[in-house]
C-alpha positions in Angstrom: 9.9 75.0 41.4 9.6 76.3 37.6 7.2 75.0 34.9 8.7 72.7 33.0 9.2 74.9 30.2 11.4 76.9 31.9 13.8 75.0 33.1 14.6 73.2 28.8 18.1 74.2 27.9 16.9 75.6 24.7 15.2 78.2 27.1 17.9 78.6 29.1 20.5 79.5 26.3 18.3 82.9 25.8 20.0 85.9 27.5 16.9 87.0 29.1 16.1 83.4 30.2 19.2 83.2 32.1 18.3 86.3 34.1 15.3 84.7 35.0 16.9 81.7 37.0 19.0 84.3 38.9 18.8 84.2 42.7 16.6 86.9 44.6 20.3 88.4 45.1 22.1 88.2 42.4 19.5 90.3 40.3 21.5 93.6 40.3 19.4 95.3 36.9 15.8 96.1 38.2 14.6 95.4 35.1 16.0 91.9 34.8 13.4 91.5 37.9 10.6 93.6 36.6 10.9 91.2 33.5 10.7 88.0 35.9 7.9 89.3 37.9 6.0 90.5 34.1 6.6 86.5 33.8 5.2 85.1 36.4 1.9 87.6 35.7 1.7 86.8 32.8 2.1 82.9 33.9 -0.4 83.4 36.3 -3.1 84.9 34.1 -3.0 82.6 31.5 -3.3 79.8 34.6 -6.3 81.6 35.3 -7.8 81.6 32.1 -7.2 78.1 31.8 -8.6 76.8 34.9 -11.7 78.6 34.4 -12.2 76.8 30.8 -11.4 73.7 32.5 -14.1 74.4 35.2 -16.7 75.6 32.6 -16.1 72.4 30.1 -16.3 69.9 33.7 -19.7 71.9 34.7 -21.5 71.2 31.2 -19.6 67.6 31.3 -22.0 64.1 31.7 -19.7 63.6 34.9 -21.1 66.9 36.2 -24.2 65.2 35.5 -23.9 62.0 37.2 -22.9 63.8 40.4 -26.4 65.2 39.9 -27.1 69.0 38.9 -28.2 71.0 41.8 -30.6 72.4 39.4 -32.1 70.0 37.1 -31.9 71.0 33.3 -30.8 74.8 34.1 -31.9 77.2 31.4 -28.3 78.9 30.6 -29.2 81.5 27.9 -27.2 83.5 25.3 -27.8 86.2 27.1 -26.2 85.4 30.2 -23.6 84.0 28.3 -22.9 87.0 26.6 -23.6 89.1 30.1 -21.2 87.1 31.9 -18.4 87.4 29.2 -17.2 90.0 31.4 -14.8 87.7 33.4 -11.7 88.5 31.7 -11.9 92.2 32.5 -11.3 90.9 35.8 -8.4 89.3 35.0 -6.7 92.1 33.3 -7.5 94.5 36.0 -5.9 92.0 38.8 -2.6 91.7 36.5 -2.8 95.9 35.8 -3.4 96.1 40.2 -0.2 93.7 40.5 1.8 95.5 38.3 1.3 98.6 39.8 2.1 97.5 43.3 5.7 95.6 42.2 6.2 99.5 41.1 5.0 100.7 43.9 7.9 98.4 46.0 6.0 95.2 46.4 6.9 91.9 45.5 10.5 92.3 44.8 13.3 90.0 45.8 10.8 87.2 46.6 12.2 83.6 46.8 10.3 81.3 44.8 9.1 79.7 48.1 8.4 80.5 51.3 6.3 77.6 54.0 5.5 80.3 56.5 4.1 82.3 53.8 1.4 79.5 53.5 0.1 80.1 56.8 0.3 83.9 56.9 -1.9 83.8 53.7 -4.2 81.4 55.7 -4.2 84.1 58.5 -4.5 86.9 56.0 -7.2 85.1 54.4 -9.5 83.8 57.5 -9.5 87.4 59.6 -8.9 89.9 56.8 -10.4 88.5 53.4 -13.6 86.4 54.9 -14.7 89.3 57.4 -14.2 91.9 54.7 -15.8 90.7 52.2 -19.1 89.2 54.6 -19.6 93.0 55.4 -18.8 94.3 52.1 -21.3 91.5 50.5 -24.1 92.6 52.7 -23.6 96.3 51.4 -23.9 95.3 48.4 -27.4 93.7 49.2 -28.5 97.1 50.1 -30.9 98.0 48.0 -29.2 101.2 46.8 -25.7 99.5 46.2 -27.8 96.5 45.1 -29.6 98.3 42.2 -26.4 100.5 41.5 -23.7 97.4 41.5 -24.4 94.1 42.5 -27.7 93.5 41.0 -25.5 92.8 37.6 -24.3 89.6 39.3 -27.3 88.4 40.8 -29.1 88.7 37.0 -27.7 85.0 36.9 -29.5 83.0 38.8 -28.9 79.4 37.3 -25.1 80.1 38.3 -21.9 78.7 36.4 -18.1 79.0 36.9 -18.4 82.5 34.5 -20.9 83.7 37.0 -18.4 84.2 39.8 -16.5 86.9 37.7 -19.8 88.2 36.7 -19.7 91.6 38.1 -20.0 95.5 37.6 -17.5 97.4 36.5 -17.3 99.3 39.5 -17.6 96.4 42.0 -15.1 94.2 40.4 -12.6 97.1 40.8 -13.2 97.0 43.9 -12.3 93.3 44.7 -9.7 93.7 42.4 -8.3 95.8 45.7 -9.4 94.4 48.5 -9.3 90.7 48.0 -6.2 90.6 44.9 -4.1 93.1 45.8 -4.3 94.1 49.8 -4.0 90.2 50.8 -1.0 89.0 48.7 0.8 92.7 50.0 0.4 92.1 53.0 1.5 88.9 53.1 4.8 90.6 51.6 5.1 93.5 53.9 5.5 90.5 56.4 8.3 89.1 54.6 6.6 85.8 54.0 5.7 86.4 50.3 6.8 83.8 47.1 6.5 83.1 43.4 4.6 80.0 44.3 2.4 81.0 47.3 1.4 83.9 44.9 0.6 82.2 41.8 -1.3 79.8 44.6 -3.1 82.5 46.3 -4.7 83.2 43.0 -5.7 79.9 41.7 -6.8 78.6 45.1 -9.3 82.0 45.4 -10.3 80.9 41.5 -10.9 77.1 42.2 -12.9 78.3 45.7 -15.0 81.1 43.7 -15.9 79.3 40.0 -16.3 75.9 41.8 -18.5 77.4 44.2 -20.8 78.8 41.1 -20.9 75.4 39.1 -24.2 73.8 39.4 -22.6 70.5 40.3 -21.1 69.5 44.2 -17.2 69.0 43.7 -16.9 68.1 46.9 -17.2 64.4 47.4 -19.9 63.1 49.1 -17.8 62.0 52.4 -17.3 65.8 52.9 -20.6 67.1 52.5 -21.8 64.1 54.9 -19.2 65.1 57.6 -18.8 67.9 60.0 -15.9 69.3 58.7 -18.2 70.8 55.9 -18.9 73.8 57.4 -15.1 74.3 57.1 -15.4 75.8 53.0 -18.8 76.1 51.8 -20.4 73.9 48.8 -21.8 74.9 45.3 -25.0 74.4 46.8 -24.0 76.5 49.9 -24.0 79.6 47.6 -26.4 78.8 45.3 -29.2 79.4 47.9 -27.5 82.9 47.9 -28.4 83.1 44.2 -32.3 82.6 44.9 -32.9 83.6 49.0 -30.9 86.7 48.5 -30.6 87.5 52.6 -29.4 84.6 53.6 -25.3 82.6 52.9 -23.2 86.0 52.4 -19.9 84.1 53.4 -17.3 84.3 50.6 -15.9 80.4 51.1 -15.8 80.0 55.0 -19.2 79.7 56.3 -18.2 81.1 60.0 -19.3 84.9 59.4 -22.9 83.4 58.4 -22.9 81.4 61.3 -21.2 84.1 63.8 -23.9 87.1 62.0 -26.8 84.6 61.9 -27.2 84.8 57.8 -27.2 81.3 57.7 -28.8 78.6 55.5 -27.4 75.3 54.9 -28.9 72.9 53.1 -27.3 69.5 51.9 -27.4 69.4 48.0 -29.5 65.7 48.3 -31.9 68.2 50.7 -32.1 70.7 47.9 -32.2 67.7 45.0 -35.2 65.6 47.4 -37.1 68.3 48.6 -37.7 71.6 47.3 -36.4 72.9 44.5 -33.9 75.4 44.3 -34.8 77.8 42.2 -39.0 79.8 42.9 -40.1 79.6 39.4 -37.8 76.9 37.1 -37.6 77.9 33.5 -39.2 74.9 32.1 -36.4 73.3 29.8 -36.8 72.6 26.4 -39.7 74.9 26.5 -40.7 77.7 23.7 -40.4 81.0 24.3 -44.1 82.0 24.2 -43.9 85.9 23.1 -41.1 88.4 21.1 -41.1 91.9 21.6 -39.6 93.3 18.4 -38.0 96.8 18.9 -35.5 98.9 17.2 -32.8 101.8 18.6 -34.6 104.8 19.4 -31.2 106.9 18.1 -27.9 106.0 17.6 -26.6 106.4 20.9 -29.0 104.3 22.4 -27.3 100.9 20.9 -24.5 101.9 23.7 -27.6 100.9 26.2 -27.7 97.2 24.3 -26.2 94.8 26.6 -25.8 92.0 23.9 -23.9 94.6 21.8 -21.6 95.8 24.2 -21.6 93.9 27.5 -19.1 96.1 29.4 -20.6 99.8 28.6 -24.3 98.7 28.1 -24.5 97.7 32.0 -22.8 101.1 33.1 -24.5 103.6 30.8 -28.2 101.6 31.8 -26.7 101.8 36.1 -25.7 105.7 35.9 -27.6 107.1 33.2 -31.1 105.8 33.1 -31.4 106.1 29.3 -30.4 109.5 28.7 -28.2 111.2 26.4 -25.6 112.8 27.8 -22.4 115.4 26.1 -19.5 113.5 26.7 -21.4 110.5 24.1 -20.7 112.1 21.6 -16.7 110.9 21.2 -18.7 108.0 20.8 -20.1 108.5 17.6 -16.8 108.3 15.7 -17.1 104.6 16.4 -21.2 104.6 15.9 -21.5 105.8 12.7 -19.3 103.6 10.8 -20.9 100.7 12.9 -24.3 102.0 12.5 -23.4 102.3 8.9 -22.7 98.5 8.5 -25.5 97.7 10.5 -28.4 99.4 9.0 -27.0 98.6 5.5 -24.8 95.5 5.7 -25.9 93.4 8.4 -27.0 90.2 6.7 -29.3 89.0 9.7 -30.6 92.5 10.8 -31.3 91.8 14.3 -30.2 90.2 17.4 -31.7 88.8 20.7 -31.2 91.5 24.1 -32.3 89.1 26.4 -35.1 86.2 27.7 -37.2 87.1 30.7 -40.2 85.0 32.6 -43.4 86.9 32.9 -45.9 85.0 35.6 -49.4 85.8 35.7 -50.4 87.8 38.9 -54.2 86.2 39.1 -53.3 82.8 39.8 -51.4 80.9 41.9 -51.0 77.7 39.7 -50.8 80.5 36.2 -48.0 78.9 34.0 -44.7 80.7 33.1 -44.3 82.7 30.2 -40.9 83.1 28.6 -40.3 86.2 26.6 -37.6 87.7 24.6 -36.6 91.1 23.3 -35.0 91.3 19.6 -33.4 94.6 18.2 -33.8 95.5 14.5 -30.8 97.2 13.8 -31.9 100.3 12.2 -32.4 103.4 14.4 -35.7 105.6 14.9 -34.4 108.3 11.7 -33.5 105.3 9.4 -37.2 104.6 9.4 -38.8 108.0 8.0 -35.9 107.4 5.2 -38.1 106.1 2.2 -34.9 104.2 0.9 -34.8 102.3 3.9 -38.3 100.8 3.7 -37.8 98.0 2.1 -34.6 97.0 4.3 -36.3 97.4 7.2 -39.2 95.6 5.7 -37.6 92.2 4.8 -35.7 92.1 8.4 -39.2 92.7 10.2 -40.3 89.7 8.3 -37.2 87.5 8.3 -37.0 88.0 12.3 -41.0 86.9 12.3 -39.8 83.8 10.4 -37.4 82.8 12.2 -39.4 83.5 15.8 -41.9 80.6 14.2 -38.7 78.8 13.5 -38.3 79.2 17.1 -42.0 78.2 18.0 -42.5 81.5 19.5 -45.8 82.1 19.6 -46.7 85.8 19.5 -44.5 88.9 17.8 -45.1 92.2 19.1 -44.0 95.1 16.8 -42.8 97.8 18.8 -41.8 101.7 17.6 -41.7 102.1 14.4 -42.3 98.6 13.1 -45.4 98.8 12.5 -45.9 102.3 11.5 -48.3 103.1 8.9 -45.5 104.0 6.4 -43.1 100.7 7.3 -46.3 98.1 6.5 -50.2 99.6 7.6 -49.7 98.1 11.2 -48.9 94.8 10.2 -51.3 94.4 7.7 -48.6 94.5 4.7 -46.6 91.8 6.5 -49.6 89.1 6.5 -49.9 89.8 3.1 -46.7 89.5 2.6 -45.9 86.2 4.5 -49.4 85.2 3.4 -49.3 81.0 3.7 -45.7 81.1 5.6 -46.9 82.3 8.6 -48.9 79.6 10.1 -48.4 79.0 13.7 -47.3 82.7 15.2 -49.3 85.8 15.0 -48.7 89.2 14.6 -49.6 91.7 17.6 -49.1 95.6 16.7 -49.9 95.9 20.7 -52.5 99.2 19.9 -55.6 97.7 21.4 -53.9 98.2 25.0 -52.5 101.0 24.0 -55.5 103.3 23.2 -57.1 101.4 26.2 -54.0 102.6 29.1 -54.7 106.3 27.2 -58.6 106.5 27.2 -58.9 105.3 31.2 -56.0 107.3 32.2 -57.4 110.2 30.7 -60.8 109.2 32.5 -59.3 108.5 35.8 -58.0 112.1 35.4 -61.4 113.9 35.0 -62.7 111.9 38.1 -60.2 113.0 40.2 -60.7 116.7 38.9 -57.6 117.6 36.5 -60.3 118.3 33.7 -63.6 118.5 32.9 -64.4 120.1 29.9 -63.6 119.3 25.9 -60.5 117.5 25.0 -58.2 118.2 22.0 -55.6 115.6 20.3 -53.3 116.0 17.5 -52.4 112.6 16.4 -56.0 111.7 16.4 -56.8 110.0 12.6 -53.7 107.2 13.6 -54.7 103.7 15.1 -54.2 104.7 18.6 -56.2 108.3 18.0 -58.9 107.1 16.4 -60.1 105.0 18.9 -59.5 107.1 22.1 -61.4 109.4 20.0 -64.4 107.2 19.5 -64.5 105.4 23.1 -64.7 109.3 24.5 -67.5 110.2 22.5 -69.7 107.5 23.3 -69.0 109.2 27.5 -70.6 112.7 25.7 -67.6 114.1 25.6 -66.9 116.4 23.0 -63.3 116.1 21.1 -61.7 118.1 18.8 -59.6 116.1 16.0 -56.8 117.9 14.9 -56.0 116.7 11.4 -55.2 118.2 7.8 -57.0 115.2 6.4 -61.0 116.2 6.2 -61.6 112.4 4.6 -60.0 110.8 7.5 -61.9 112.5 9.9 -65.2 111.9 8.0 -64.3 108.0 7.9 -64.0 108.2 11.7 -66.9 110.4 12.4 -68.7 107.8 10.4 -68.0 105.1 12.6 -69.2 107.3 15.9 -72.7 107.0 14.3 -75.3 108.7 16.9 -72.2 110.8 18.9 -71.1 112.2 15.3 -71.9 115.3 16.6 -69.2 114.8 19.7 -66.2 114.4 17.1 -65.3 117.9 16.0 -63.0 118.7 12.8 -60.3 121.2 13.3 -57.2 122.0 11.5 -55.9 124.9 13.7 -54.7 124.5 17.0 -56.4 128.0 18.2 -59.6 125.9 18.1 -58.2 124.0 21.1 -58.7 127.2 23.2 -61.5 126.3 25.1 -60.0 122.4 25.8 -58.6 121.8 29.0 -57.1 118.3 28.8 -54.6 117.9 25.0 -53.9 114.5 24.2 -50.8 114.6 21.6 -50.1 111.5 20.0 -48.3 113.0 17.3 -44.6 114.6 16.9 -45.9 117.1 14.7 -46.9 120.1 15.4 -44.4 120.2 18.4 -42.3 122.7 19.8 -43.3 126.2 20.4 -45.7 126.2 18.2 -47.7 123.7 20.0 -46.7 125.0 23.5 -48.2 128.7 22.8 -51.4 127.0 21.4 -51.8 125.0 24.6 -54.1 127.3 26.9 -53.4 128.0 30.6 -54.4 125.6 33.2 -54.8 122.7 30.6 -54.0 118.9 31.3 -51.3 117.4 28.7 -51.1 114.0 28.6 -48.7 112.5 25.8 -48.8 109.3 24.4 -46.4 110.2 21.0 -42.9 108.6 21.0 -41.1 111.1 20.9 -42.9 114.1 22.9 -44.1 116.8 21.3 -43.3 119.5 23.8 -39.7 119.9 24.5 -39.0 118.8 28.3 -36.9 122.4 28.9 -39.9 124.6 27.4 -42.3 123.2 29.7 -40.7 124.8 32.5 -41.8 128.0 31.1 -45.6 126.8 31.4 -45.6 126.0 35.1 -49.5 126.2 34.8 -49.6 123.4 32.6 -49.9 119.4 34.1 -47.5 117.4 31.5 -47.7 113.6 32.1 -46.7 110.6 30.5 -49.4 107.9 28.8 -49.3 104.9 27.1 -47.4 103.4 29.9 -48.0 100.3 32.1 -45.8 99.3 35.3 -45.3 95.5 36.2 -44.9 93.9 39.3 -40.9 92.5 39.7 -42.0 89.7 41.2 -44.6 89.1 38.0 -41.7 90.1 35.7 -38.4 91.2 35.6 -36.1 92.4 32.3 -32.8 94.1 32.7 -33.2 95.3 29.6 -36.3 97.7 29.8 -36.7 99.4 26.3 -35.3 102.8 27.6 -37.8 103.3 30.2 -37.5 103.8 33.8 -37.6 100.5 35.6 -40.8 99.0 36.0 -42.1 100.6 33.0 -43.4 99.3 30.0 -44.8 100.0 26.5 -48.3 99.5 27.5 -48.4 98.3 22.9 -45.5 96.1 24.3 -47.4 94.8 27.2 -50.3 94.1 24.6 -48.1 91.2 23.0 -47.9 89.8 26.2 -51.8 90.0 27.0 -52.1 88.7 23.5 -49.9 85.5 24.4 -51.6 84.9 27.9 -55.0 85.3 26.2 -54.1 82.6 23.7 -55.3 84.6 21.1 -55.0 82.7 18.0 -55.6 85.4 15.6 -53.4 88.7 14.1 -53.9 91.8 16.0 -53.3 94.1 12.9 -54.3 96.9 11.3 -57.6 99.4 13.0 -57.6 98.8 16.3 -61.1 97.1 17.1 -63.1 99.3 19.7 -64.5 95.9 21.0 -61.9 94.8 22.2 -60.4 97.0 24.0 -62.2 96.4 27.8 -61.0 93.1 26.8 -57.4 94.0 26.6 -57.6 96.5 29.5 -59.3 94.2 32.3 -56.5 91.1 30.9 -53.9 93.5 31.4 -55.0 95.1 35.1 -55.9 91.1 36.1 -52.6 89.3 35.0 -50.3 91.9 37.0 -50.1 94.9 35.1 -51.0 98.5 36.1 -51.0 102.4 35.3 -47.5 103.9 36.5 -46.9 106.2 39.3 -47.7 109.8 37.4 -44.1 111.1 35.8 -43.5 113.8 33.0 -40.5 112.7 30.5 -40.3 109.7 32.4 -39.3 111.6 35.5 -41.7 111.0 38.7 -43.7 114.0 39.5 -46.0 115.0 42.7 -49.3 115.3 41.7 -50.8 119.3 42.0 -54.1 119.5 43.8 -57.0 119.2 41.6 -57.9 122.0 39.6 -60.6 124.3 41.0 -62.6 125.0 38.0 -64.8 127.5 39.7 -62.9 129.9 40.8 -60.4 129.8 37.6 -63.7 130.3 35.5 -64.6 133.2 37.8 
């Protein structure tokens, strides 16, 4: 009943070694059985390990192909790879859960084997495990469990044997209880427990689970044809749980979909002949079509970066929503020195976050687009640093060669990346890359952005929030200057705050006949009569900006980061703060994990530009000024494809609208 290893006489002559091939009673020391027990663990995780590498290695095998893929050519990325590396947390919480219970009393004095423990654990497993974890499962599809825990495992949807220990943190803690721990002790307290039914146990649940993942039938074809099949479900069985979410809960015995009427079967030739499996297939060997390249907002937010830490990104993004919270800061004893080799050291200076389909809302037959996220790996404050320019420079341009590399078709510069100090809004990096870059162009995004701002802001004066002048800080910058310009042309009268007098003459050039609508200012008293502010600039900010702002006045902000600080405004309860620049996208149009430290659903409305860009099929940089042509072009693409303005919020937090304002009666 031992490995083989066990039982050579060169292991045997070890004292410790003969202690392990005592009897059950002649073990008198408990820590001579502590040390067998720690053993068999340890035995029994490594078994684990190894049967999963086997299953993984047979799944991507050409004999997993000739039994025919459930889904044909399934697009595995690095991402998932690197999300689904969580498995062997699993493992070490199951042997941590074990050890704890043999302390606890359990599993001492087993024999190594016991027949009647066989069919208590078939018992155990059919009325405890199955009915427990059906009820539990459909929790989880809740959608407030869902969104809080199990939506990290359904994130795979082409499924492999890593997928089945794909899980959160917190829900893998709890099978770690219910389905590794409770069953085996049980199985103990009835005195039927062994070293080989419980190494067993485990591999059996292991082979059932990661089989049942791979994209490949194990089960011949006999058993799949005969009625005994709805004895243990199929790989195919479950993946149809992987893309009709409501329906095949069962863990492997399809009896509680069948008894609870959550049943879908489906033969894998059905699935293979028929329809296919998954709603929208990433097309293989396909291009990605569109990169979205971003950087860290602050230090702390690289612990939000799922690629970069797979176990604490998930959490942090499930309980935190983005935000910086006290007990980080331990944190940054291990950030800085890491932050320190990456903003300086890091030879590539980026890596990928994750690959997401976006699908056209206007058409039924539109095409998939696959996009991807990249992170420069230099936070927001590394940016203003002059010394860092040219760093951050050459990685912005090496990760736009290497996306052509990649045939990607559109880069979108996000944050700081294309700030006028970094390279002029892209303009530095065409010169730079001059003849290189031929097939990919260069989106700064800005169009759409000054677009979501100017009809936001006019969707606000028809529905009454202001009617009068408007005042913007931030107003001589890409964005600025064209709100600016697209407002005058409606006759109404903005002031530009700026301390540059030749700026504002350049763009009160361009106004032509509404010059007279464009009004210079370099104090923010002047803004005293304005009852909508548009800041689009972190400086002035504060309290300085907040005593200048006058009573019953509109704010909207479209600067990264705000202006106002989100405790003062509090103190100004007669002031409407909302958030611009933002556009929300349908999940069924598109659907990142990863969702560049916005509340779900939300996007960088210069980040959603790229994507307009790609769908447009613009073949042409979108760099530098932002043309005021353009922009209905960008805005009616962007409103027709899926996209739309947000739900009001201030600091990203949803708000209740006031009523309008009642501009007669505050005049009087």
């Amino acid at each position: 009943v031992f490995p083989p290893f066990l039982t050579s006489s060169k292991f045997r002559r070890n004292s410790f070694c003969r202690r392990f091939h005592m009897s059950a009673s002649e073990i008198e020391d408990p820590t001579d059985e502590f040390l067998i027990f720690l053993v068999w663990a340890l035995f029994l995780c490594g078994a684990r390990v190894a049967l999963l590498k086997c299953l993984t290695k047979l799944s991507h095998s050409d004999y997993a192909k000739s039994l025919g893929k459930i889904t044909k050519n399934p697009h595995i990325t690095n991402i998932q790879v690197q999300r689904e590396s969580v498995w062997i947390y699993g493992h070490l919480y199951d042997l941590g859960a074990t050890i704890a219970l043999f302390y606890a009393g359990f599993f001492r004095g087993m024999p190594m084997f016991n027949i009647q423990g066989l069919f208590i654990h078939i018992a155990v497993h059919v009325f405890f495990t199955e009915l427990v974890f059906y009820w539990i499962h459909r929790l989880l599809h809740q959608p407030f469990f869902y969104k809080q825990f199990h939506f990290y495992h359904h994130k795979s949807i082409n499924t492999e044997p890593t997928t089945a220990l794909s899980f959160d943190v917190v829900e893998r803690l709890l099978y770690t209880i219910l389905f590794f721990s409770i069953p085996p002790a049980i199985v103990y307290l009835l005195g039927a427990q062994s070293y080989t039914m419980f190494v067993a146990y485990y591999l059996w649940f292991d082979l059932m689970n990661e089989g049942g993942h791979a994209n490949f039938e194990m089960w011949p074809r006999w058993y799949r044809n005969s009625p005994i099949r709805y004895l243990f479900r199929t790989a195919s069985y479950h993946a149809i749980h992987h893309t009709k979410f409501r329906k095949n809960f069962a863990l492997f015995m399809p009896f509680t979909d069948f008894l609870f009427g959550t049943v879908d079967w489906k033969k894998k030739e059905d699935l293979m002949n028929s329809e296919p499996l998954l709603p929208v297939q990433m097309r293989p060997n396909k291009n990605l079509d569109f990169l979205l390249l971003v950087h860290a907002g602050s230090m702390a937010s690289e612990l939000y970066s799922w690629s970069l830490h797979p176990i604490v990104g998930p959490l942090l993004q499930l309980k935190n929503k983005y935000t910086h919270r006290l007990w980080m800061y331990p944190f940054y004893l291990y950030l800085i020195p890491s932050w320190t080799y990456m903003g300086y050291f890091d030879k590539i200076g980026y890596h990928e976050e994750e690959e997401f389909m976006f699908v056209p809302k206007s058409k039924t037959d539109s095409p998939t687009y696959l996009g991807t996220t990249w992170i420069v790996r230099n936070f927001g404050a590394q940016y203003i640093f002059p010394f860092f320019k040219k760093l951050i420079q050459e990685r912005i341009e090496r990760a736009i060669l290497d996306a052509q590399k990649q045939g990607i078709r559109v880069v979108g510069l996000g944050n700081f990346n294309k700030a006028e100090w970094i390279n002029h809004g892209g303009l530095d990096i065409i010169e730079s890359l001059k003849d290189k870059l031929t097939t990919t162009y260069i989106s700064h995004g800005d169009t759409l952005s000054a677009s979501v701002v100017y009809h936001y802001a006019m969707r606000l004066r028809e529905q009454k929030y202001w009617f009068k002048n408007v005042f913007m800080t931030g107003a001589t910058s890409k964005i600025g200057r064209a709100i600016c310009l697209q407002m005058v042309r409606q006759n109404i009268k903005v002031l530009m705050f700026t301390q540059s007098r030749a700026r504002y003459e350049e763009i009160a050039e361009e106004a032509g006949a509404y010059r007279s609508n464009l009004i210079f200012t370099d104090k923010l008293s002047a803004g005293a009569d304005c009852d909508l502010w548009l800041t689009g600039k972190m400086i002035p900010g504060g309290k300085e900006l907040l005593d200048a702002i006058p009573k019953f006045t509109t704010v909207v902000n479209f600067a990264v980061p705000d202006p106002l600080p989100q405790e003062s405004i509090t103190s100004r309860p007669d002031i409407l703060h909302l958030d611009s620049g933002l556009l929300h996208y349908d999940p069924k149009v598109m659907s990142p994990y990863f969702t560049w430290l916005l509340p779900e659903g939300n996007i960088y409305a210069c980040l959603a530009g790229c994507i307009v860009h790609s769908v447009l099929g613009i073949q042409a940089h979108e760099v530098g000024p932002v043309k005021i042509e353009d922009m209905d072009k960008y805005w009616d693409a962007a409103m027709e494809i899926g996209f739309t303005i947000p739900p009001p919020s201030s600091f990203y937090h949803p708000i209740t609208m006031p009523p309008p304002r009642n501009y007669d009666r505050e005049v009087c």
